[in-house]
MMTF fields as JSON, N, C-alpha, C and O atoms, coordinates in Angstrom:
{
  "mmtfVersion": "1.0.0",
  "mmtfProducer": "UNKNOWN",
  "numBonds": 219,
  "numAtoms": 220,
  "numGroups": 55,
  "numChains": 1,
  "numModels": 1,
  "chainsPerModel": [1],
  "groupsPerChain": [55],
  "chainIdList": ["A"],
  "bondAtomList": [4, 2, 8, 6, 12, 10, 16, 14, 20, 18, 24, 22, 28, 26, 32, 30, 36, 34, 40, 38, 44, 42, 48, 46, 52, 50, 56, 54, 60, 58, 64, 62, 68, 66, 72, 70, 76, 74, 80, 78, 84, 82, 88, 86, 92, 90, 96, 94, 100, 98, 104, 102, 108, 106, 112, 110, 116, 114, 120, 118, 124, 122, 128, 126, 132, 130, 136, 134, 140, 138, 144, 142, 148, 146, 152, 150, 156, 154, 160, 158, 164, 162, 168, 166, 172, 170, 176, 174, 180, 178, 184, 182, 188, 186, 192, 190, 196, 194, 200, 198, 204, 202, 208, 206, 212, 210, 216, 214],
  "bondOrderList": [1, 1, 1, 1, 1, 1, 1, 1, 1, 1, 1, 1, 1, 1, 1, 1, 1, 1, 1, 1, 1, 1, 1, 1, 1, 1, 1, 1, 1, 1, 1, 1, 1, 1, 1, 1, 1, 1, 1, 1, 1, 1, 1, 1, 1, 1, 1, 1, 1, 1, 1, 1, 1, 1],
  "groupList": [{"groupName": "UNK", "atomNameList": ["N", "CA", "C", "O"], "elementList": ["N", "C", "C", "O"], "formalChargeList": [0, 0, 0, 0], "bondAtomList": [1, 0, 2, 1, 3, 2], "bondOrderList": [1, 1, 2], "singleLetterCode": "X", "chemCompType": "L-PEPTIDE LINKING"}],
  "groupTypeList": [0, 0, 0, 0, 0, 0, 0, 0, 0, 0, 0, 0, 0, 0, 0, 0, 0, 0, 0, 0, 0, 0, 0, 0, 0, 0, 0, 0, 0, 0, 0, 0, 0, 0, 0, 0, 0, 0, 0, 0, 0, 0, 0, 0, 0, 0, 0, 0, 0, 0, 0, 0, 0, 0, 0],
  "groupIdList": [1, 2, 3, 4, 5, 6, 7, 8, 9, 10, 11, 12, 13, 14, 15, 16, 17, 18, 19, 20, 21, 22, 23, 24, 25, 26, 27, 28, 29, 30, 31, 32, 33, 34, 35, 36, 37, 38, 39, 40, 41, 42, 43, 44, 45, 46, 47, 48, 49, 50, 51, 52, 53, 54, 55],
  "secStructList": [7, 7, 7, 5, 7, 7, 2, 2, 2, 2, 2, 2, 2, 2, 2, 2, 2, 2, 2, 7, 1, 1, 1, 7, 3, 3, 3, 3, 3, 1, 1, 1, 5, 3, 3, 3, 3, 3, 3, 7, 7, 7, 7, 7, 7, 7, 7, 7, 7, 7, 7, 7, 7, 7, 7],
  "xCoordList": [10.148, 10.806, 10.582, 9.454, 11.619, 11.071, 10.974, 11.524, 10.172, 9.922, 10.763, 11.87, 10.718, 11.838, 11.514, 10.669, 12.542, 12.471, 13.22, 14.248, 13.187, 13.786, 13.945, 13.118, 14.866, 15.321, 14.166, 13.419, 13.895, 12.363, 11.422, 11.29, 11.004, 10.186, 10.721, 10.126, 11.705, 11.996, 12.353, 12.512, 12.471, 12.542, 11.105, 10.964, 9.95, 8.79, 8.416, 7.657, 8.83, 8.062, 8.642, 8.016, 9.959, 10.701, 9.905, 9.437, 9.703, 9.493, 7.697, 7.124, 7.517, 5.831, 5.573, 4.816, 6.499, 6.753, 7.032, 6.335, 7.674, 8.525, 7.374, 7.469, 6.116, 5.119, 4.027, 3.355, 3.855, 2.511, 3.044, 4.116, 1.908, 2.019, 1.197, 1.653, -0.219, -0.926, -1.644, -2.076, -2.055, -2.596, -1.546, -0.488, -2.07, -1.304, -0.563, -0.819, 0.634, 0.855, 0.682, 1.031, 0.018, 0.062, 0.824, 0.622, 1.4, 2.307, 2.216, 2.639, 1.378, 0.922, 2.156, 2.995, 2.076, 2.929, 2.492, 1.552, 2.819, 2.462, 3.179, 3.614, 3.253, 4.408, 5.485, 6.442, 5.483, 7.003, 7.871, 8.822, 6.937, 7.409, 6.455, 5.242, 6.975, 6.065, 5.365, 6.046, 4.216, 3.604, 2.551, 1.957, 2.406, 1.597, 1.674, 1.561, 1.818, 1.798, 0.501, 0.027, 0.227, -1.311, -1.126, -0.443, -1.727, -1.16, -2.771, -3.48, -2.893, -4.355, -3.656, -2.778, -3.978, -3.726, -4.62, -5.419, -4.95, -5.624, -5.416, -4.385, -6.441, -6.21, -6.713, -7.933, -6.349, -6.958, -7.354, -6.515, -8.482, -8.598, -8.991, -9.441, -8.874, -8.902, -10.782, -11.338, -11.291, -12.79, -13.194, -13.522, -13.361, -14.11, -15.376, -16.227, -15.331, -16.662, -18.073, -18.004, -19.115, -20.397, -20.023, -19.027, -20.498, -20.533, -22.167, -23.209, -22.17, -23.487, -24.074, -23.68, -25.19, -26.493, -26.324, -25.9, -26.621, -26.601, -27.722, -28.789, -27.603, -28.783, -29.377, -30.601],
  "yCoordList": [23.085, 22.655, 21.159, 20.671, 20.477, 19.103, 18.863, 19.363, 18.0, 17.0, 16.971, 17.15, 16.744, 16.155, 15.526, 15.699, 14.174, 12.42, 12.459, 13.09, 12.045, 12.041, 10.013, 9.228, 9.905, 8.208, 7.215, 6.835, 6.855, 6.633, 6.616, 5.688, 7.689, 7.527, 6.761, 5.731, 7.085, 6.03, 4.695, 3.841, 4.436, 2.855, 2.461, 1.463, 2.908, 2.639, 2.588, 1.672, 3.505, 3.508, 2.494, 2.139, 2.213, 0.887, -0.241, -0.916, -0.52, -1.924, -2.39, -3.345, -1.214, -0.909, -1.671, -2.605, -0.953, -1.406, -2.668, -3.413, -3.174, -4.713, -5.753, -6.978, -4.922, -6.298, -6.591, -7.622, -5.348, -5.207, -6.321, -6.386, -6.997, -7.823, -6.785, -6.281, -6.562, -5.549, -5.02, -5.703, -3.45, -2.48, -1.45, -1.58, -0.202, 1.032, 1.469, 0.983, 2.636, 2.979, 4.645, 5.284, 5.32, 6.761, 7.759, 7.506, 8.507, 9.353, 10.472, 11.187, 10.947, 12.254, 12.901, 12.405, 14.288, 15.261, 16.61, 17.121, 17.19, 18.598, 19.268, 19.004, 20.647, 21.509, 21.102, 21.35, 20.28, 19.786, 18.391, 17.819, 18.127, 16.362, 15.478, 15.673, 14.625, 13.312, 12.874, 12.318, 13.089, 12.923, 11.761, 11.48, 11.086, 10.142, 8.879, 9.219, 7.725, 6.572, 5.634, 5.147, 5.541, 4.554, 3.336, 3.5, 2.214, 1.128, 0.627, 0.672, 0.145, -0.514, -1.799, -1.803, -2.64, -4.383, -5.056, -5.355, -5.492, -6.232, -7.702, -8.172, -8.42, -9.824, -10.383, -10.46, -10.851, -11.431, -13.155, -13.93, -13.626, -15.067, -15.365, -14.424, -16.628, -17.058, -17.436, -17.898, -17.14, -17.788, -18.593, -17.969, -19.966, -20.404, -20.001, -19.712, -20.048, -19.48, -20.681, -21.907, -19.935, -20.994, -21.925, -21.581, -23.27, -24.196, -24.001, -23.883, -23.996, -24.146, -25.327, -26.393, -24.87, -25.835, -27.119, -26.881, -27.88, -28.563, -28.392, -28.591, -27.806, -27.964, -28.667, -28.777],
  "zCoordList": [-2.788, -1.554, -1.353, -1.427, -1.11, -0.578, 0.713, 1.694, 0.571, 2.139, 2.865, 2.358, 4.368, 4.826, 5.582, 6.46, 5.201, 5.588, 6.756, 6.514, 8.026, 8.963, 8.49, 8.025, 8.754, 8.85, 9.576, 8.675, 10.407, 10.838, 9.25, 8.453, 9.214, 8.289, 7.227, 6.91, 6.651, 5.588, 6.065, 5.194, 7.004, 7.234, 7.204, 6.499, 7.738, 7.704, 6.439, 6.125, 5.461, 4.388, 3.048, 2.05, 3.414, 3.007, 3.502, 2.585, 4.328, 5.431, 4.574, 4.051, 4.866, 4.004, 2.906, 2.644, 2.261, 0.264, 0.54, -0.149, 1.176, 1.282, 1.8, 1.729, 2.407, 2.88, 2.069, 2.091, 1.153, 0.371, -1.05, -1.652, -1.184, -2.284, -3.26, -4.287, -2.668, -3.716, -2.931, -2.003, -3.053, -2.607, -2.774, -3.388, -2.02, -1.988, -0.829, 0.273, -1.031, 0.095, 0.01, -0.983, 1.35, 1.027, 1.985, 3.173, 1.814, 2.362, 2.3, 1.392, 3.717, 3.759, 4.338, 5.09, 3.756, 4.104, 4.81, 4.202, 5.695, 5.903, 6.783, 7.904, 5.728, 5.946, 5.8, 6.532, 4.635, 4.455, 4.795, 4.261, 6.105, 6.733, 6.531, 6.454, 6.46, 6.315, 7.696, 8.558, 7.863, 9.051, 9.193, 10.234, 7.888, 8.196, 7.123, 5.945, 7.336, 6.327, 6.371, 7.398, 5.638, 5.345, 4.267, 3.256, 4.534, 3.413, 3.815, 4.82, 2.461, 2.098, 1.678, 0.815, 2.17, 0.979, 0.456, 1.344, -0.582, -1.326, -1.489, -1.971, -1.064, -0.936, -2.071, -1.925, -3.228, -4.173, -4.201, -3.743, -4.68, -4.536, -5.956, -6.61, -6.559, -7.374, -7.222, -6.226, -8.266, -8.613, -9.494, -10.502, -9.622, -10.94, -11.016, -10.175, -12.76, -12.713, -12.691, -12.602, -12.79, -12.495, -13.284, -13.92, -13.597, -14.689, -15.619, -14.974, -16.589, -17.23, -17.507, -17.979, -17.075, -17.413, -18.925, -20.056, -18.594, -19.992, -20.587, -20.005, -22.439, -22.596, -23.697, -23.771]
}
């Protein structure tokens, strides 16, 4: 049986996908509807690494 997407939800879950650069999105279902959306984002930064000692 599938889900069922009431319009709402899929605009949310479009709009979602469209802000995340990186992380996840999760889409809980129960009994059939989509009842809940969760998005994690991941902020990545660039690091140099230590410099070494001269020796």
């Amino acid at each position: 049986m599938l889900a069922k997407i009431d319009k709402d939800a899929v605009n949310d879950i479009v709009s979602a996908l469209r802000k995340i650069e990186y992380g996840s999105l999760v889409i809980t279902v129960h009994d059939g509807e989509v009842t809940q959306i969760d998005t994690t984002e991941k902020k990545r930064y660039k690091v140099e690494g230590k410099k070494r000692k001269a020796q």
